[in-house]
PAZAPA-4460 file (N, C-alpha, C; in steps of 0.05 Angstrom, whole numbers, plus 32768, in hexadecimal, padded with zeros to 4 digits):
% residues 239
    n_x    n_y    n_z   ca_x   ca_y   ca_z    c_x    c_y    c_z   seq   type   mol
   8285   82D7   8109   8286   82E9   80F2   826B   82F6   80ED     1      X     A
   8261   830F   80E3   824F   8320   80E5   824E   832D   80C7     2      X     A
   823F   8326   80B2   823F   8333   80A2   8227   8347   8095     3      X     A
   8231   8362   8097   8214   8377   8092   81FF   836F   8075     4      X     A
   81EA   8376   807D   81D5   836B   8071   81CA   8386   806E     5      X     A
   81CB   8397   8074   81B5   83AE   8077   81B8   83BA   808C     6      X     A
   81AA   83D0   8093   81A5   83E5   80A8   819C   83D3   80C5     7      X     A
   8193   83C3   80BA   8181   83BB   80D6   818B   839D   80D4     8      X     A
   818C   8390   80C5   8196   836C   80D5   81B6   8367   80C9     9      X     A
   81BF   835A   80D7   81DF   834D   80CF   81DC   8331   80CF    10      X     A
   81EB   832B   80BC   81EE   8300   80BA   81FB   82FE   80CA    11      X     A
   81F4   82E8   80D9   8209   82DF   80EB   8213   82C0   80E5    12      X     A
   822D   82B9   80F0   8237   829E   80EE   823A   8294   8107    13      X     A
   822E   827B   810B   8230   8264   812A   8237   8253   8120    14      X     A
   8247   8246   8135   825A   8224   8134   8247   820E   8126    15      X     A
   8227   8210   812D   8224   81FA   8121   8211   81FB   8102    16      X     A
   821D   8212   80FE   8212   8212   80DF   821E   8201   80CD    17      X     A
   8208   81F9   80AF   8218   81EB   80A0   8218   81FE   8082    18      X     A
   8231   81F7   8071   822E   8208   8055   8221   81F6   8043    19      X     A
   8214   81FB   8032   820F   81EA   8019   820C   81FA   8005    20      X     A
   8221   81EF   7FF4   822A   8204   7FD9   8223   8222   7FE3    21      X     A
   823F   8228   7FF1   8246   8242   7FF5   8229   824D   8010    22      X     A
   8212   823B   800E   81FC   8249   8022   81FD   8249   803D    23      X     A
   81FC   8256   804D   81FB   824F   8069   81E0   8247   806E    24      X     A
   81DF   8232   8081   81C3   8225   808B   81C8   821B   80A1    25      X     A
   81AB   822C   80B3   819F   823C   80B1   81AB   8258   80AF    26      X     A
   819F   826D   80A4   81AA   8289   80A4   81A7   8298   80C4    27      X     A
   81B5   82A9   80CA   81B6   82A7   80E2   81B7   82CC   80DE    28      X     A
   819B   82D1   80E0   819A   82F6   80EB   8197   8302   8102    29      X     A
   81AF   8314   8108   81AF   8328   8128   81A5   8341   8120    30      X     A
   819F   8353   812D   8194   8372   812D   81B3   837B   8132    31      X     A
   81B5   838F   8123   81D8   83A1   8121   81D4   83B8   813B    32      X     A
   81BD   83B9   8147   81BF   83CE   815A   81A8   83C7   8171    33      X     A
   81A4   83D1   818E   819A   83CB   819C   8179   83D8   8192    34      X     A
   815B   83C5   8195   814C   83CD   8184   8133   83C8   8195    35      X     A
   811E   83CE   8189   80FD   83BA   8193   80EE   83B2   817F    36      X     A
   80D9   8397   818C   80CA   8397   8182   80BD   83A1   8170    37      X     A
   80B1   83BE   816D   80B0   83D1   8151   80BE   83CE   813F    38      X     A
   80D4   83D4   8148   80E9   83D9   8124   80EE   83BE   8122    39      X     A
   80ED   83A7   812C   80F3   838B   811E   80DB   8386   8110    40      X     A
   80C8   838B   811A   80AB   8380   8109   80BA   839C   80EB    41      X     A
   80B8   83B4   80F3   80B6   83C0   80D6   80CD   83BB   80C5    42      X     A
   80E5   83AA   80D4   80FA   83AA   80C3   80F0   8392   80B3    43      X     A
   80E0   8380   80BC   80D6   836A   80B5   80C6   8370   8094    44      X     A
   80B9   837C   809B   80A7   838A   807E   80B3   8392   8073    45      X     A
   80C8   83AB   8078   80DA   83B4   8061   80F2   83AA   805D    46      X     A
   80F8   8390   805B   8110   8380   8050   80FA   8365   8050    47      X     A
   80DE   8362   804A   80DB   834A   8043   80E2   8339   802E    48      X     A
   80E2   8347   8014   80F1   8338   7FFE   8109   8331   8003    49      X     A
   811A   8337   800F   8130   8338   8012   812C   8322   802E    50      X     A
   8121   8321   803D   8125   8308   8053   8117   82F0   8048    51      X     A
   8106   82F5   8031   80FA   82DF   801F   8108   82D8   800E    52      X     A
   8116   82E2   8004   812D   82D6   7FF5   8143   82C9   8004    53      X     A
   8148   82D2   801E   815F   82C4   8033   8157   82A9   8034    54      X     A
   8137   82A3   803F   812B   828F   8044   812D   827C   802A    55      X     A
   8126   827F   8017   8127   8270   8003   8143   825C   7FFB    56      X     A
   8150   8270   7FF8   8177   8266   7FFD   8182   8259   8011    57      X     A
   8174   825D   8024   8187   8256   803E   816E   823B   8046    58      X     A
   8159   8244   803C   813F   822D   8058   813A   8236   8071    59      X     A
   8151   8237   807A   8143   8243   809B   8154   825A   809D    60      X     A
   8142   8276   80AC   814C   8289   80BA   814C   8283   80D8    61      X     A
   815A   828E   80E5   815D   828E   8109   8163   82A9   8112    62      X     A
   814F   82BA   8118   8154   82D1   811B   8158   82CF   813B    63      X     A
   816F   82DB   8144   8180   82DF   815B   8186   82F7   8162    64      X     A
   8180   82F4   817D   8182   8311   818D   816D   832A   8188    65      X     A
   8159   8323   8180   8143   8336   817D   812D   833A   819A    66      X     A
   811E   834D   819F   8115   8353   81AD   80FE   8343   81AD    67      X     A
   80F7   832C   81AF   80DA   8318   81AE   80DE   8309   81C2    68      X     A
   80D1   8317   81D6   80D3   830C   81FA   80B8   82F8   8203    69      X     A
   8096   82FC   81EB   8089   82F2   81F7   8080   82E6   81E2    70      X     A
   8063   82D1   81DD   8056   82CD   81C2   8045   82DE   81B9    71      X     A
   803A   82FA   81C7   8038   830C   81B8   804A   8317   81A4    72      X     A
   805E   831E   81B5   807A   8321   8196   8075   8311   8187    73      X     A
   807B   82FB   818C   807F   82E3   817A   8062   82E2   815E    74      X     A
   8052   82E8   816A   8033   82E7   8153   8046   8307   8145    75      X     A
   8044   831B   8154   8046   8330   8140   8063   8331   8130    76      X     A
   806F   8323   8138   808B   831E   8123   8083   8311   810B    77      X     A
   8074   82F3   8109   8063   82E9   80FD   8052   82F4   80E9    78      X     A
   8044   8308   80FB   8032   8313   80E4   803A   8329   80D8    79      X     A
   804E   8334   80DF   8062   834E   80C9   8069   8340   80B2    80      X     A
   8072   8323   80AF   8074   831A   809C   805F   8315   8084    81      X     A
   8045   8318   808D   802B   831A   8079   8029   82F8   806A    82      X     A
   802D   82EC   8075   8031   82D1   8074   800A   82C8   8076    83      X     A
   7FFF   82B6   8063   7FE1   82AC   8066   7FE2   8296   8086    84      X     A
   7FD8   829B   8095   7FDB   8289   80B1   7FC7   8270   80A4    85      X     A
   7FD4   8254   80AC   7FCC   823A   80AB   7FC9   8233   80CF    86      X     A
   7FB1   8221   80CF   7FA9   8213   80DC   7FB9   81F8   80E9    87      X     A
   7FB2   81EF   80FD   7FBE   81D0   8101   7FB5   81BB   8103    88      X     A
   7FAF   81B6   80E4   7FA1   8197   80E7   7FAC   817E   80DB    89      X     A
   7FA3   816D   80EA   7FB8   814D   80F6   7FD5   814E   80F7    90      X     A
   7FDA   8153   8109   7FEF   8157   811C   7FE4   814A   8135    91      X     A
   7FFF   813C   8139   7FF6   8126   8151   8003   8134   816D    92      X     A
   801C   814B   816E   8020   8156   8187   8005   816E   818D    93      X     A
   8008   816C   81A7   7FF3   8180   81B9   8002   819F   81B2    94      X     A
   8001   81A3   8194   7FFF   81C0   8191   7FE8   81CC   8189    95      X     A
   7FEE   81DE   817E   7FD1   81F3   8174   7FD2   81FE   8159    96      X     A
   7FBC   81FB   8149   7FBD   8203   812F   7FD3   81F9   8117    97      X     A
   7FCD   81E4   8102   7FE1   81E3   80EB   7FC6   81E8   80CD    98      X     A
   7FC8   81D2   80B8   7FB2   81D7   80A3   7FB1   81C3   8098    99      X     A
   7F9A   81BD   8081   7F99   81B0   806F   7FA6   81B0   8059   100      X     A
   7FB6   81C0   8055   7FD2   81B5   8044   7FEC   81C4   8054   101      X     A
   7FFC   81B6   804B   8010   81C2   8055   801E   81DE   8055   102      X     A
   801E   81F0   806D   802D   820C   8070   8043   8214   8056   103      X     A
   803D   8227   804E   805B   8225   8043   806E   8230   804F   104      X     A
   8072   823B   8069   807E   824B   8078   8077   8244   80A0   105      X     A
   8090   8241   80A9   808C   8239   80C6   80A4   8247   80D1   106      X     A
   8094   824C   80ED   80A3   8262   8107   80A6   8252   811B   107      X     A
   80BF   8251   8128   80BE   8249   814D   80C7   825E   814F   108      X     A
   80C5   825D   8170   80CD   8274   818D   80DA   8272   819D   109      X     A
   80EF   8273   81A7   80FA   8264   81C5   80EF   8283   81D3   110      X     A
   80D7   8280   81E1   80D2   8286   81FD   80E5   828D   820F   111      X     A
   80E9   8272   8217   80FB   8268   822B   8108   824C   8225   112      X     A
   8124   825D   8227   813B   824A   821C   813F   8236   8237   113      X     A
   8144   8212   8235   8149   8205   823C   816A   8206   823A   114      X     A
   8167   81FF   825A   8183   81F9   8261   819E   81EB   8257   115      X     A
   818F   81CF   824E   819E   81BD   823C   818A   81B6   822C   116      X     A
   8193   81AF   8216   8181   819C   8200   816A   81AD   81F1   117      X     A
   8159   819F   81E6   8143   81B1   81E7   813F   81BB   81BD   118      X     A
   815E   81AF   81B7   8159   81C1   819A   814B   81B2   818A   119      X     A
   813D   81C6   8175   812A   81C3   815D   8145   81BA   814A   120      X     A
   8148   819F   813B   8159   819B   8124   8149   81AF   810C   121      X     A
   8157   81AA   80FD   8151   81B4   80DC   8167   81AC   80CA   122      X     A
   8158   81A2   80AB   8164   8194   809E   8158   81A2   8082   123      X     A
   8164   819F   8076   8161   81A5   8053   8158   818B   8046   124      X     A
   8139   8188   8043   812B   8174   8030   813D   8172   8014   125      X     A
   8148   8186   800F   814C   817C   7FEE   816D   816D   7FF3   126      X     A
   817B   8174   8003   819C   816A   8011   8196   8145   8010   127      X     A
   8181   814C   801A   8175   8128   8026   816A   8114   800B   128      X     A
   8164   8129   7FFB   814F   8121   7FE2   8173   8116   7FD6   129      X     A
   8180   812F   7FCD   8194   8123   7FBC   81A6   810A   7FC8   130      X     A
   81AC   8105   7FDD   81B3   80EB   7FE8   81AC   80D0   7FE7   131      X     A
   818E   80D3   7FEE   817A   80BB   7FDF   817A   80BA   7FD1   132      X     A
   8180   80D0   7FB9   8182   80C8   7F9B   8191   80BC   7F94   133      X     A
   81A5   80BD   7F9F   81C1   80B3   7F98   81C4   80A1   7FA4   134      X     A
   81BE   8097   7FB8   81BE   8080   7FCF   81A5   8065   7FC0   135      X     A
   8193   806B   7FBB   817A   805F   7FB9   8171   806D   7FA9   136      X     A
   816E   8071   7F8A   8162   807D   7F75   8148   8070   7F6D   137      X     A
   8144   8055   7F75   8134   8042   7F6B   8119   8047   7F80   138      X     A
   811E   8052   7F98   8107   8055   7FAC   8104   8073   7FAC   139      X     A
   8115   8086   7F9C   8108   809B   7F9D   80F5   80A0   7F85   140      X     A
   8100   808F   7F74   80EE   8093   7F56   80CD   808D   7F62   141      X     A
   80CC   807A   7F74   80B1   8073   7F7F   80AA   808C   7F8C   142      X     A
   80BD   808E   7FA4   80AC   80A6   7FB8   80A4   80B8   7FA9   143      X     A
   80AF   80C1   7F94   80A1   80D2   7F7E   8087   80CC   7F6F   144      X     A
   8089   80AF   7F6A   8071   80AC   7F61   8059   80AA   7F6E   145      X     A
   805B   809D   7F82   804B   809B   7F9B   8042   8099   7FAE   146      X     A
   8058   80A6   7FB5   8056   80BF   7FD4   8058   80AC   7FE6   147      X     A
   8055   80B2   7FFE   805C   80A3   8013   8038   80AA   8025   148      X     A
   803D   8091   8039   801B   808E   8046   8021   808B   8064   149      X     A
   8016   8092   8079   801A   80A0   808B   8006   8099   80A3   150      X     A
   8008   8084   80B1   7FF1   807C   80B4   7FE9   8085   80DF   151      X     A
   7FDB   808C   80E0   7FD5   809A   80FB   7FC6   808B   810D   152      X     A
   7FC6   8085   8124   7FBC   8075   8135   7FB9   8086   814B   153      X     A
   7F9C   808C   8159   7F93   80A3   8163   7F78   8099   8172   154      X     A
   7F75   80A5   818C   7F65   809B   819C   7F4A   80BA   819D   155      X     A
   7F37   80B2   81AB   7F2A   80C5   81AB   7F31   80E4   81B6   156      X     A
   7F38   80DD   81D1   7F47   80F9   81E0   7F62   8100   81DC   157      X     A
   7F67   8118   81EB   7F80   8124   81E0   7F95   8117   81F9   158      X     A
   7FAF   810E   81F6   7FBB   810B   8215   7FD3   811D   8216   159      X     A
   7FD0   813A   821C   7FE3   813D   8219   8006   8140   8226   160      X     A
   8004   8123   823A   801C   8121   8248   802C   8104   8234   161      X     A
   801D   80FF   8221   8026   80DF   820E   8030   80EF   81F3   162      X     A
   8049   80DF   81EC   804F   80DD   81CC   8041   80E1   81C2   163      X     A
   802B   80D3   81C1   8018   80D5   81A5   8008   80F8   81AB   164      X     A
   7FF6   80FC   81BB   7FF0   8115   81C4   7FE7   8119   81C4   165      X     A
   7FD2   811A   81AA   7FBD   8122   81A2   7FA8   810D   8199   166      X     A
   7F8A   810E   819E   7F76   80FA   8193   7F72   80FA   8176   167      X     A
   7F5B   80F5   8168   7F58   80FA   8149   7F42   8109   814E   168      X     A
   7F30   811E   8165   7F1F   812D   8161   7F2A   8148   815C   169      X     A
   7F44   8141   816B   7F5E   815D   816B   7F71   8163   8157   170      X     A
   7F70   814F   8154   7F84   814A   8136   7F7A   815A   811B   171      X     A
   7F63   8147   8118   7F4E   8153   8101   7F3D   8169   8104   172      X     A
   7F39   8171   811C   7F23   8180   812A   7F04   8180   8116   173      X     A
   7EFD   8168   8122   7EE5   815F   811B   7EE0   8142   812E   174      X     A
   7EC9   8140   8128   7EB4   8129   8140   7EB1   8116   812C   175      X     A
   7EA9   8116   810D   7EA8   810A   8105   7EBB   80F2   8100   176      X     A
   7EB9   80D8   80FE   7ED2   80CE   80F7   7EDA   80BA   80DB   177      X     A
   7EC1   80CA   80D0   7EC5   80BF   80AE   7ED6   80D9   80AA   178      X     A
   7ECB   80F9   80A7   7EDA   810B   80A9   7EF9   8107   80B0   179      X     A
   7EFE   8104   80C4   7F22   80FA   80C9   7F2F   80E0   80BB   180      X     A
   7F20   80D1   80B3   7F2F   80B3   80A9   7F2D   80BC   808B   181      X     A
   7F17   80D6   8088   7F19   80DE   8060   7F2F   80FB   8062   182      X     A
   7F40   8101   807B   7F58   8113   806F   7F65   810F   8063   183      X     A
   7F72   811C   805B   7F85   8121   804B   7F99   812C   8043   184      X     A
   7FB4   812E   804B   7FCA   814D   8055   7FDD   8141   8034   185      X     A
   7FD6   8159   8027   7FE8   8160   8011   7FF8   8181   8012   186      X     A
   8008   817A   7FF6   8017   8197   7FFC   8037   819C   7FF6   187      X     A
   8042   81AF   7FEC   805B   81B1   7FDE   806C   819D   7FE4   188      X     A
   8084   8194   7FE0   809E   8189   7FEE   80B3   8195   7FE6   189      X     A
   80B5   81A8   7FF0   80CD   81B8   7FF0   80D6   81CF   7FD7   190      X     A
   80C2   81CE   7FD0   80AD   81D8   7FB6   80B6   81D3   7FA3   191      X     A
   80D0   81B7   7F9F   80CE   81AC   7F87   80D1   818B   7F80   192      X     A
   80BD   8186   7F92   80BC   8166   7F90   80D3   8158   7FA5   193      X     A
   80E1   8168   7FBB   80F7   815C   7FC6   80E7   815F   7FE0   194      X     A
   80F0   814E   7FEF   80DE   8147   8009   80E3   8129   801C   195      X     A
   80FF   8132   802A   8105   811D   8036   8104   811A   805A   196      X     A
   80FF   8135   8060   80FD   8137   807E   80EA   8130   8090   197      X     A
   80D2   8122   807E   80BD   8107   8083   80BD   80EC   8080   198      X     A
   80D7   80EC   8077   80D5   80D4   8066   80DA   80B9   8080   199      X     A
   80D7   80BB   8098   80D2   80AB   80AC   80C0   8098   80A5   200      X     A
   80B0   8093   8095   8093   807E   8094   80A4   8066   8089   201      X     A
   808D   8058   8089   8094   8034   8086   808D   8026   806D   202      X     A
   8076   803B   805E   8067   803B   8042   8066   8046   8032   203      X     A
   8060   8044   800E   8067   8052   7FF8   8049   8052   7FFD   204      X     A
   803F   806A   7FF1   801F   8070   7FEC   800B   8057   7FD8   205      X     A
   8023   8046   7FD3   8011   8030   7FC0   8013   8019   7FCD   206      X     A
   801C   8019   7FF0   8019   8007   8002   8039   7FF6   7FFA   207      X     A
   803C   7FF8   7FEE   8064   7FED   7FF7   8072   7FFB   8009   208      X     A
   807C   7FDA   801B   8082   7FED   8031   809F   7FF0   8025   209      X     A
   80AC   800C   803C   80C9   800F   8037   80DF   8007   8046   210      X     A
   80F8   7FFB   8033   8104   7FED   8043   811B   7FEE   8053   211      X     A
   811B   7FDC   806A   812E   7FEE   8080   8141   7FF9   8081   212      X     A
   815B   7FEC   8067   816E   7FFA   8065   8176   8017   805B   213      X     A
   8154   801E   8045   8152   8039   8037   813C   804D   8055   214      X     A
   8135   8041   806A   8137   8052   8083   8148   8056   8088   215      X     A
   8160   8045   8093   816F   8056   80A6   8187   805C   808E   216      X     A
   818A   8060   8072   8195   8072   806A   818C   8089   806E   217      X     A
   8174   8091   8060   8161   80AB   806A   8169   80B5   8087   218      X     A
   8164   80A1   80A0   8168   80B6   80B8   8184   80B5   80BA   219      X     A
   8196   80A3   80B5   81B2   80B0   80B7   81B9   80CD   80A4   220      X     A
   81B0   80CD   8099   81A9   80ED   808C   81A2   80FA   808D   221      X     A
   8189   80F8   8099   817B   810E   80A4   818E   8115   80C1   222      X     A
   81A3   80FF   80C9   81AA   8107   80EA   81BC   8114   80E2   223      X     A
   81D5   8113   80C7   81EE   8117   80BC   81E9   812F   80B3   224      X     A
   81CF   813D   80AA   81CF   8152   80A2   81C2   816C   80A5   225      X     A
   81C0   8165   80BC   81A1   817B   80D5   81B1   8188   80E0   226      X     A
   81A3   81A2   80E2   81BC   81B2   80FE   81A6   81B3   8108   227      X     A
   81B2   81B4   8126   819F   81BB   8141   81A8   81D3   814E   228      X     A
   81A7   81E2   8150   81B1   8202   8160   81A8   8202   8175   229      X     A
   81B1   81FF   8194   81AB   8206   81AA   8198   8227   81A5   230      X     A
   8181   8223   81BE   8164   8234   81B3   817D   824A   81C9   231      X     A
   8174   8263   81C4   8174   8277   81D2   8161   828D   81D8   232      X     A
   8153   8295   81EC   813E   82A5   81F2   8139   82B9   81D8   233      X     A
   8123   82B4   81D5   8119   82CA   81C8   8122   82C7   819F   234      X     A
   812A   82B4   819C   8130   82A7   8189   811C   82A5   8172   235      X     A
   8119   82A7   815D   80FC   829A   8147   810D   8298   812C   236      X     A
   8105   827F   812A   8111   8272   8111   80F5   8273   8104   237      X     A
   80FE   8278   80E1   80EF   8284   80CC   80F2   8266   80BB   238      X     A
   80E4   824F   80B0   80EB   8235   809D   80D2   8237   808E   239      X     A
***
């Protein structure tokens, strides 16, 4: 199903979307006509309120079928949006660039689409928040109060063929290592106190740990309520 949006993008509907109160998630935008590069960056600018308001309602966009063949596209799709660019710091995979507080806005690319497997999940923090609430009200009243603690184990170099991936000179990008053991990553949750798509840790920020059965409610939730969209070339999801 294809519903017009404007001159230049149409909503689209895929099998593995989910609704929540009447929303589709993720929102799913195609180009209504064969196009380039140019006019998607400028359609970008002149329907930003309007794709900022999509984003807000929905959480994630997945813009499909657009002309973004390389990561040059990909930066200038990016930057039509006029979005402040954040840095990447402590992050344990061998990527590049995050910040000292948290983004309020994140982009992927599928490049190159993998054959099988390969998808990015996405989940709605606040979907997860109201479950725990209702599941475990007594451990969210805490996670509210004091936050959850996160604790990193990190070697000097970077490896980047291992899980872990990254050292703590890369992480923090600094030598110092009073500097990295005095970070600190704060920053919205979902910009209203809801924030469950971390909630993987083992500790409340006041050193109580959390307990196993209010984990694997959390990840049975987080698994019951994530879509994963097989990537397709040239793909960039907007969260």
């Amino acid at each position: 199903m294809q519903i017009p949006t404007g001159k230049f993008f149409r909503e689209t509907e895929l099998p593995r979307q989910k609704s929540f109160n009447g929303v589709l998630f993720p929102a799913v935008l195609s180009p209504t006509t064969n196009t380039n590069i140019t006019a998607f960056k400028e359609a970008i600018r002149a329907k930003k309120p309007w794709l900022e308001s999509l984003l807000k309602r929905s959480g994630v966009i997945l813009f499909r079928g657009f002309p973004v063949s390389s990561p040059s596209d990909f930066n200038d799709v990016v930057e039509a949006f006029g979005f402040l660019e954040a840095q990447y710091v402590g992050g344990r995979a061998p990527r590049t660039k995050v910040a000292p507080d948290f983004p309020s806005k994140l982009f992927f690319f599928c490049e190159e689409e993998p054959g099988k497997g390969g998808e990015t999940p996405v989940v709605l923090s606040n979907i997860i928040y109201e479950k725990m609430k209702e599941k475990k009200p007594e451990l969210v009243v805490k996670l509210e109060e004091h936050g959850v603690k996160y604790t990193t184990i990190a070697g000097d170099e970077d490896h980047p063929s291992d899980i872990a991936g990254r050292g703590w000179k890369s992480i923090y990008m600094t030598d110092d290592k009073q500097v990295a053991e005095e970070s600190n990553l704060t920053g919205p949750v979902n910009g209203d106190n809801k924030i469950f798509d971390q909630a993987t840790c083992v500790e409340l920020g006041n050193g109580e740990v959390v307990p196993n059965d209010a984990m694997e409610d959390c990840l049975r939730f987080l698994e019951e309520e994530c879509v994963a969209i097989p990537w397709k070339k040239g793909d960039v999801y907007a969260c």
